[in-house]
N, C-alpha and C positions, 0 to 999 in steps of 0.2 A: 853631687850629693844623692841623687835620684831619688827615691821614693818609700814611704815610710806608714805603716798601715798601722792604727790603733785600734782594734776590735773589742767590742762589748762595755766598754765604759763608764763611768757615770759621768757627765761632764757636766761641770760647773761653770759657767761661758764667763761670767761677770760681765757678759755684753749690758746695753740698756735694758733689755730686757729680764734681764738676773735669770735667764733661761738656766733651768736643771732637768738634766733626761739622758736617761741609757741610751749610747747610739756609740757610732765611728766618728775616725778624723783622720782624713789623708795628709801627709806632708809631701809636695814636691819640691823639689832643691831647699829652699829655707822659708816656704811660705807655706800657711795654711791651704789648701788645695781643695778642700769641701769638706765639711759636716754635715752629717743625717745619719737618719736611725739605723741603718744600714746599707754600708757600699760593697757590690762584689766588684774586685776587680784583682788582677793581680798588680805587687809591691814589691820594692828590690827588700822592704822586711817588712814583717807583719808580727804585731807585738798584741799576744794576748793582754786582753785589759780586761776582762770581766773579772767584778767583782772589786775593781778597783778604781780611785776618783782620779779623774784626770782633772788639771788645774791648772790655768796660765801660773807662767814661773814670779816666783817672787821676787818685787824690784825694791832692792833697800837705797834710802835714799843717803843714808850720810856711814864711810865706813871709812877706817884708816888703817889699809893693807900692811902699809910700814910701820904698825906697834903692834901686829901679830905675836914679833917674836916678847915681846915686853909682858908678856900673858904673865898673871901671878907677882911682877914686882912693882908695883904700884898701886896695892891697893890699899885701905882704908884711911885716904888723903881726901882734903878740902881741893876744888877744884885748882888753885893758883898754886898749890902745896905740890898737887899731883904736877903738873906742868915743870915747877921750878926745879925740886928737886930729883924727879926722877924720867921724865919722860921727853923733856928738852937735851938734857944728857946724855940720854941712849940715843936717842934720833944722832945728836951731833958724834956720835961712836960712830953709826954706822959705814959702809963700805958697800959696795957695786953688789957683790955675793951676798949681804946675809942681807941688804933690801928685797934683792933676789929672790930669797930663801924666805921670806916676812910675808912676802907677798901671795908666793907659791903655799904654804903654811895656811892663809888664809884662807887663799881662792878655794883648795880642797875643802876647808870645811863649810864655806858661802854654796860652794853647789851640790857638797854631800848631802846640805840641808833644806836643797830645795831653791836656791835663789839664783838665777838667771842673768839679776842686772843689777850692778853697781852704779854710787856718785859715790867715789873716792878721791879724798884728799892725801896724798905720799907727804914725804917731808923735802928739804932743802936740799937735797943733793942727790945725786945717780937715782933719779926718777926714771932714766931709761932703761934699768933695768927692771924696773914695777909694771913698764907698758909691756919689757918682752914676756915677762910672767905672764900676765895678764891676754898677750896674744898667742901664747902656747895652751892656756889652758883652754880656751873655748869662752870664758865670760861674755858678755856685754854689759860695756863699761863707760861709764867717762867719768875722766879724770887728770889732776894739773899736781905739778910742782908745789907744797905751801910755798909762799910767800912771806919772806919775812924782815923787814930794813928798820926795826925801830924797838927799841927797850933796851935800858939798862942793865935787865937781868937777862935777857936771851944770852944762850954762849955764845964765844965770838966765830964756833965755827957755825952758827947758823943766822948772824948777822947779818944779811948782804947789801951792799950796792943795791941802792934803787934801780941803777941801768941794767946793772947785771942781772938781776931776776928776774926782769920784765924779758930782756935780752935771752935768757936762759929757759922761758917760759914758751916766747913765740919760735925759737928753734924745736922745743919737742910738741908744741900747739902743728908746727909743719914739718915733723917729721909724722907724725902718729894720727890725727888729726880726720877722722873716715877711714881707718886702718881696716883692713879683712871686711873690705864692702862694707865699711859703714857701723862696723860692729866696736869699733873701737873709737871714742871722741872723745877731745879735750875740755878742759872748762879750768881757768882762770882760778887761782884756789890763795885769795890772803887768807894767811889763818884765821886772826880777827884782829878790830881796828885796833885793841893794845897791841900790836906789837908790827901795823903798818902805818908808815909817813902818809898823810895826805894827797904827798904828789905818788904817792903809789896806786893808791887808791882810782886816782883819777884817770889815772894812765892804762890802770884794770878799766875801767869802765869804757873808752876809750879804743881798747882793744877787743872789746867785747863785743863794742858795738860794728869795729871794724870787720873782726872775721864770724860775728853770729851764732858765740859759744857760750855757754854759761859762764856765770861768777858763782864760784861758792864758798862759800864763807861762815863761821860762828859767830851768833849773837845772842845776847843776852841768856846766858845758860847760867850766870852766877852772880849776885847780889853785886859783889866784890868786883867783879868784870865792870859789870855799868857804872859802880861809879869810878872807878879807874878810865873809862874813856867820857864819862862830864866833868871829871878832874882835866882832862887833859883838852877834851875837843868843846867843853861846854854845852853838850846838850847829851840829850841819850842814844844808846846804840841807832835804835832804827831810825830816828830826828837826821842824826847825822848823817848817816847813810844815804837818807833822802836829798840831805843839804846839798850831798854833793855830787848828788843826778846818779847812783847806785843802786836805786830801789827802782828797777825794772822787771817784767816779767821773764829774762835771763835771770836771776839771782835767785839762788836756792840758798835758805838761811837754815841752818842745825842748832836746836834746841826752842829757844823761842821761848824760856820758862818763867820770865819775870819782864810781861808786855804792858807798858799803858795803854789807857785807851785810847791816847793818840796814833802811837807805833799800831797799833792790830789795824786802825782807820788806814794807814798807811799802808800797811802789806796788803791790804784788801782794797784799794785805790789803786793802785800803781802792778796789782798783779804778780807781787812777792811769792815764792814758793816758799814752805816750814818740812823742814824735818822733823818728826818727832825722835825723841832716842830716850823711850822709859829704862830702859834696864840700865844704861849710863848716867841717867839725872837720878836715879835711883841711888847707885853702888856713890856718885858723888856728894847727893844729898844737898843737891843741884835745887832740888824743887818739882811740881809737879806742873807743867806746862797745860793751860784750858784748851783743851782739843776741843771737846766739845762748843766750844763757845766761836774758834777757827772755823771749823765746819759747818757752823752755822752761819759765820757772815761769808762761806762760798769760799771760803781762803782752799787750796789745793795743799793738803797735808800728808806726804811719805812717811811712811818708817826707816828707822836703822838703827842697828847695834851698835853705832859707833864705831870703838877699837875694843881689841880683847886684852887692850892697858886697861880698860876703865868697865870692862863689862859685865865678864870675862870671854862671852859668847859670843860668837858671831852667827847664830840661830835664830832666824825669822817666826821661827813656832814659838819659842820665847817671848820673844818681842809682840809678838800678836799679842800673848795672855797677858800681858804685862800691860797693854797700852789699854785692854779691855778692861783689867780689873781696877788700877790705879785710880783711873776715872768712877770709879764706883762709891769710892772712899767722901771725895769733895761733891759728887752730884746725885748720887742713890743708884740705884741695882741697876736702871733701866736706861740709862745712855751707856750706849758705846757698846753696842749687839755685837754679833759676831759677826753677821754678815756687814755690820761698817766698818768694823777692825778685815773682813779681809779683803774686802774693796780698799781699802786704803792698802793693805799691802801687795798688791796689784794693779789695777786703774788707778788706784789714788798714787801711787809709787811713778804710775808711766805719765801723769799729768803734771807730775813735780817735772820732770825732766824733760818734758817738750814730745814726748813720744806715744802718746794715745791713740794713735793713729796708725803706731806698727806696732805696739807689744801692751801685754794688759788685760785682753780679755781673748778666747777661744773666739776668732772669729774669721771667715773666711779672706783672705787677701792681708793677715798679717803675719808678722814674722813666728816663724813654727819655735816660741817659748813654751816650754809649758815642763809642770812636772806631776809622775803618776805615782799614788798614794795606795800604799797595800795597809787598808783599815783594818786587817783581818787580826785583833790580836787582844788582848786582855782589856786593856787600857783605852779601847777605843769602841768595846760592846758591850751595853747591845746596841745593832741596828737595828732591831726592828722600828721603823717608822719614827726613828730618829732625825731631828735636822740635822742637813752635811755640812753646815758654817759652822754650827756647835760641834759637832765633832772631830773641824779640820784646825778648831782656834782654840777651844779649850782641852781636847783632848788627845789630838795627834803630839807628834814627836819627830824630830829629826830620824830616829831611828825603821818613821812609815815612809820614806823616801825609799822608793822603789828604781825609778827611772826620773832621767832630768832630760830635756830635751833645748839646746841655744842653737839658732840660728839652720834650724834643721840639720842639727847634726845631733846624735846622742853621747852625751860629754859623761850622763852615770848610768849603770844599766846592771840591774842586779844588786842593787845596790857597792857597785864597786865602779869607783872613777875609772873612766879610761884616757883622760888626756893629761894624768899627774902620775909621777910615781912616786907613791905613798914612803915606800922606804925609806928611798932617797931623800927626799923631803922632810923628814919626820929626823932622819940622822944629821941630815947638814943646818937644819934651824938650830940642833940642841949645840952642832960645833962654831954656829954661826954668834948665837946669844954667848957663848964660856967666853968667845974672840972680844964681844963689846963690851963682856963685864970685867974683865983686864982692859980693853983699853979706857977706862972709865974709873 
């Protein structure tokens, strides 16, 4: 990989010390190598950065590669509605290529926009082709097969055998599993408990604890969800989760929007991860999830777009403004700053997924994530003597995405991808989506 010089800067470290200061940052092979005000020395590149913010990459915590291609048909539905009639049926259309093609679709625009690290859930079948996307673009990711053995309404082609998914799960858990040194990991994915058996459940957790991957899963994201699973399990999402030894600090839950005060006591006892996903509990009318109230009892809360079924974006700069302003509505102007919304979508993002300690903040001995930000433009001045969390949360844009940097490699640079080709991608989603809606 060799060596990679970032000159003149603004860095935003998000370390403990929320350090902000003009200086450098070396990359050697894919690790931070030194910060300070200024390094000479020579680099196998040296990338001007004055004048512009450099910034650990952003980690979304809950996204679903495989409903990329789904963009635009499924929208202004009730959550059970969206599921039933339009997005359980395209999943069960899919095929090796257009999961392929769903994925690649995505990936381009998660690191056009700035995002580094994914926690993606694919759907029921040819997942192996979601991980080769996923290992050709440059991402850092984890990610599982959903899971799915139980409901009357699921189609029958995404039904399975309890043996078989678990069975079908730990084959691409050891095929993929620490792929490309570590950059690519697995994580156990029932969709949610409507539509897995108990003994799946247990057999996930189980397995979890066997090989030391995440569970990730949806909970309580819709009125209508919870009491369909105390119709069915007699207690509420997170009650039973706990019942049946699944509430560990492996398990990252997506959405979290209608919590007792039992369940938030629970995910904050036992060390539960929450995703947030405002732009999706938005477009579904889902609810507003109490962040503020998470972060106050110490719960570790992610971002993510979700899918661009229910979004339509898969844009972190979105999602930032969205998770800031939302909250302004039920608690007044002054929770949920910018600098908390963008620590949650960085440290707060690498704490959900067990990874604070290699990716998250600009700091010397971790993985060279990061992305640089050209503020230079209508919609982002003035600077004079502006703060750079207000500027990077309520005013940037996927469009100030200058350079993206994963694993010490540079995956965008000039604003143009280099480990996708855009054309290609952009033509075989549109022949891949015309294929599922005939066979559908």
């Amino acid at each position: 990989m060799g060596t990679i010089l970032l000159k003149g800067a603004q860095l935003v470290t998000m370390n403990a010390e929320e350090e902000v200061f003009i200086g450098d940052l070396l990359i050697e092979d894919n690790k931070i190598k030194e910060i300070a005000a200024h390094i000479d020395m020579q680099a196998d590149q040296v990338i001007d950065a004055r004048g512009k913010v450099l910034l650990p990459g952003f980690i979304q915590t809950h996204i679903h590669l495989c409903q990329t291609l789904f963009r635009g048909r499924a929208d202004d539905l009730e959550l059970m509605d969206w599921l039933r009639q339009r997005i359980w049926p395209l999943e069960a259309a899919h095929d090796e290529e257009s999961v392929y093609y769903s994925a690649m679709l995505g990936l381009g625009e998660l690191i056009s926009s700035g995002t580094t690290t994914i926690l993606d859930m694919e759907t029921v079948h040819h997942t192996d082709s979601a991980f080769q996307a996923m290992a050709q673009s440059g991402i850092r990711v984890i990610s599982g097969k959903v899971m799915m053995d139980h409901g009357d309404e699921v189609p029958e082609p995404l039904r399975e055998d309890t043996a078989t998914s678990l069975q079908q799960s730990v084959d691409l858990l050891e095929k993929w599993n620490g792929f490309g040194g570590g950059r690519i990991q697995y994580a156990f994915c029932p969709r949610f408990v409507v539509s897995c058996t108990e003994e799946l459940l247990v057999e996930v957790r189980d397995l979890s604890n066997k090989y030391h991957v995440k569970v990730h899963t949806h909970a309580s994201e819709n009125r209508g969800e919870i009491e369909l699973v105390e119709h069915e399990r007699g207690m509420r999402n997170i009650v039973y989760l706990d019942h049946i030894g699944l509430a560990t600090p492996r398990l990252v839950l997506a959405h979290c929007v209608w919590l007792s005060e039992e369940e938030k006591e629970i995910i904050r006892k036992r060390g539960v991860k929450v995703t947030h996903c405002p732009g999706s509990n938005m477009k579904l009318s889902s609810g507003v999830a109490d962040i503020p109230d998470l972060l106050n009892r110490q719960i570790a809360v992610g971002i993510g777009a979700d899918g661009a079924a229910c979004n339509n974006n898969l844009d972190m700069f979105q999602e930032m403004r969205l998770t800031a302003l939302m909250q302004k509505i039920p608690h007044g102007p002054t929770v949920m700053d910018a600098r908390t919304v963008l620590r949650m979508a960085t440290m707060g993002g690498a704490e959900v997924l067990g990874l604070s300690k290699e990716i998250g903040s600009l700091e010397v001995g971790k993985k060279a994530d990061m992305l640089l930000l050209d503020l230079d433009d209508f919609h982002t001045y003035p600077s004079y003597e502006t703060d750079v969390y207000s500027r990077v949360v309520y005013s940037a844009t996927r469009s100030c995405v200058d350079t993206v940097i994963i694993d010490g490699s540079i995956v965008l640079k000039n604003r143009k991808i280099q480990t996708i080709d855009r054309g290609i991608v952009l033509r075989e989603s549109d022949k891949s989506i015309a294929r599922l809606m005939k066979r559908i």
